[in-house]
TIKE-765330 format. One line per 2 residues: number of its first residue (from 1); for each residue x, y, z of N, C-alpha, C, O. Coordinates in nm, 2 decimals. Last residue first. Example, Ala and Ser with C-alpha at 12.3 -4.5 7.8 and 13.67 -1.06 7.14 Angstrom:
2
2	1.28:-0.22:0.71:1.37:-0.11:0.71:1.29:0.00:0.79:1.34:0.11:0.80 | 1.32:-0.57:0.78:1.23:-0.45:0.78:1.32:-0.33:0.78:1.42:-0.33:0.85
***
This chain:
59
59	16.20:4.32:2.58:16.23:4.18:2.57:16.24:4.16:2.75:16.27:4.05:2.80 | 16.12:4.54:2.44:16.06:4.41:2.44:16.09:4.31:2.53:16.01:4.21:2.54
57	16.36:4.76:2.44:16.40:4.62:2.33:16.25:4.55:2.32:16.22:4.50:2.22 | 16.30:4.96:2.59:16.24:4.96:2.47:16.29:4.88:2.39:16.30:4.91:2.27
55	16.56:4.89:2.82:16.41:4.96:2.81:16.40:4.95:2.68:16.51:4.90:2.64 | 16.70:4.56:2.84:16.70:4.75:2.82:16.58:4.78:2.77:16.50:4.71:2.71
53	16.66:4.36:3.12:16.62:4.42:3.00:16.67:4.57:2.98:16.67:4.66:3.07 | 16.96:4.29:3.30:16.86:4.38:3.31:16.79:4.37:3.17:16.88:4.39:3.09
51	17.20:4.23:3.34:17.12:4.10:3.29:16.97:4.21:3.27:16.88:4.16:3.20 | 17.35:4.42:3.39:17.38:4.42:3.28:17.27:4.27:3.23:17.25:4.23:3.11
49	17.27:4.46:3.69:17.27:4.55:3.55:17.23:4.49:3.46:17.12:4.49:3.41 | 17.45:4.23:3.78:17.31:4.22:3.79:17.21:4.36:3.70:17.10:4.34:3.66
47	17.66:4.33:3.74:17.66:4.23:3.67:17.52:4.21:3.68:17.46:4.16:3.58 | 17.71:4.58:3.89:17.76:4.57:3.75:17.64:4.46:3.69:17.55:4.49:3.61
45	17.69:4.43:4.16:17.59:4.52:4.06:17.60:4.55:3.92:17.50:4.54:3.84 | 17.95:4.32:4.15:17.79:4.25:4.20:17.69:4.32:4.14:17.59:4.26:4.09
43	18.14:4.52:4.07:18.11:4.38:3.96:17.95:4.34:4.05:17.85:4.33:3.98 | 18.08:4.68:4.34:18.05:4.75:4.17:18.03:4.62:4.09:17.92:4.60:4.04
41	18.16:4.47:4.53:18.05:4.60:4.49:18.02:4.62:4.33:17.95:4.57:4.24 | 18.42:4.46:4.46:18.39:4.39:4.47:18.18:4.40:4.47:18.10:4.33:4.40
39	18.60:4.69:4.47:18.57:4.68:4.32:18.47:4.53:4.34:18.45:4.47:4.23 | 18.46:5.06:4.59:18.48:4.91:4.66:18.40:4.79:4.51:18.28:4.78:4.46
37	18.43:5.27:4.59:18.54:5.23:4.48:18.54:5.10:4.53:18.65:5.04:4.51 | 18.09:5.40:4.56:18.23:5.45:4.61:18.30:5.36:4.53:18.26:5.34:4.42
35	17.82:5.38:4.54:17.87:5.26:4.59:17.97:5.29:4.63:17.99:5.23:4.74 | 17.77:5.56:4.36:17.67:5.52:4.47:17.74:5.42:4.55:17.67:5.38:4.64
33	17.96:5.60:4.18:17.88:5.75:4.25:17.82:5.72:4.36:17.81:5.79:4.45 | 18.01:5.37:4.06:18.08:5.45:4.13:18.02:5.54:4.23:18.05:5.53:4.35
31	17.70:5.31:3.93:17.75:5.26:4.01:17.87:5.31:4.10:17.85:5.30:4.22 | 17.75:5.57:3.72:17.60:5.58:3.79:17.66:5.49:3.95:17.68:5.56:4.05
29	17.98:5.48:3.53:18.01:5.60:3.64:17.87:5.59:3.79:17.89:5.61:3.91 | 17.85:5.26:3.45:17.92:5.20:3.56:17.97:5.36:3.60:18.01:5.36:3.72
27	17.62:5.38:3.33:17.57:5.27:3.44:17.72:5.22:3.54:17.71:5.17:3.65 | 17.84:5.54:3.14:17.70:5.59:3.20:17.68:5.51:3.36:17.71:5.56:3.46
25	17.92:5.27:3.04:18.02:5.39:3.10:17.91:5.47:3.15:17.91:5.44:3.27 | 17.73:5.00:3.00:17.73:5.10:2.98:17.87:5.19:3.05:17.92:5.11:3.13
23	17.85:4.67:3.07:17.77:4.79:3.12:17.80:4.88:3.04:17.90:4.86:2.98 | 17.99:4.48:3.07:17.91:4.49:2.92:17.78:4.59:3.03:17.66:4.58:3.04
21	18.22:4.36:3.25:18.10:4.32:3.31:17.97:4.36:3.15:17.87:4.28:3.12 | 18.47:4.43:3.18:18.47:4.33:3.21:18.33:4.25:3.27:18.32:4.13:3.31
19	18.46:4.72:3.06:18.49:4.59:3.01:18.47:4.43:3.04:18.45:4.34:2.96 | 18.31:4.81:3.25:18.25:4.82:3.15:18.33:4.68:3.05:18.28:4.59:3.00
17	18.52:4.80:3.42:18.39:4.80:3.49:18.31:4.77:3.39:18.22:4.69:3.42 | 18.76:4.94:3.36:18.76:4.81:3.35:18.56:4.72:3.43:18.53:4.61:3.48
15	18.61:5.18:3.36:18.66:5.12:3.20:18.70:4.98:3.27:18.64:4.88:3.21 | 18.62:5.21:3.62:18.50:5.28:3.53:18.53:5.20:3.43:18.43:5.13:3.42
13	18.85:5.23:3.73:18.76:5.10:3.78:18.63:5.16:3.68:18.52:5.13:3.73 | 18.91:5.44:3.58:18.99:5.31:3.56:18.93:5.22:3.61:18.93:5.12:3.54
11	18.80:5.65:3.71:18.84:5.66:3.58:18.86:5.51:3.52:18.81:5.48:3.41 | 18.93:5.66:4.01:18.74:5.63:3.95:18.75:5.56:3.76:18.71:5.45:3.72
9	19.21:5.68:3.95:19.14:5.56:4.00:19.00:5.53:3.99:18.96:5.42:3.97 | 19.20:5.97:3.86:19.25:5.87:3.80:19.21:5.72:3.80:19.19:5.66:3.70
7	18.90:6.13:3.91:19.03:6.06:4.00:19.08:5.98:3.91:19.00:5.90:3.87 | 18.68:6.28:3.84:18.79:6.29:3.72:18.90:6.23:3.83:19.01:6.28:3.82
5	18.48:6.22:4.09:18.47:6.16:3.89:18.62:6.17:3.82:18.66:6.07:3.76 | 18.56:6.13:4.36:18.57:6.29:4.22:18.55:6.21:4.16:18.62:6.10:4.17
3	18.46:5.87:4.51:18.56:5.95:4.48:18.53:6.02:4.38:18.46:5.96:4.30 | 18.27:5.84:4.81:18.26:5.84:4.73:18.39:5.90:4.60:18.40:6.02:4.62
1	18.39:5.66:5.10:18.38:5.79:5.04:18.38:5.78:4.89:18.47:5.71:4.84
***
């Protein structure tokens, strides 16, 4: 089950989500929403995100 945006615990795997993987807060709320709170999920995607080109670098 996906959890409320404003859950204490979304909130928190959200900021250690971004800390620990250099996602966006945007891309790791985006991840929550789709995936739910499972924190082993989220870092697998997290992390394959974050190798992603950003749009309009080029690169």
């Amino acid at each position: 089950m996906t959890p409320h945006p404003q859950t204490t615990e979304a909130l928190a795997l959200v900021q250690k989500l971004v800390a620990e993987t250099g996602v966006s807060e945007a891309q790791a709320w985006e991840l929550v929403f789709l995936l739910g709170i499972n924190w082993a999920s989220l870092v697998r995607e997290a992390k394959i995100m974050a190798r992603q080109p950003k749009a309009g670098t080029g690169r």
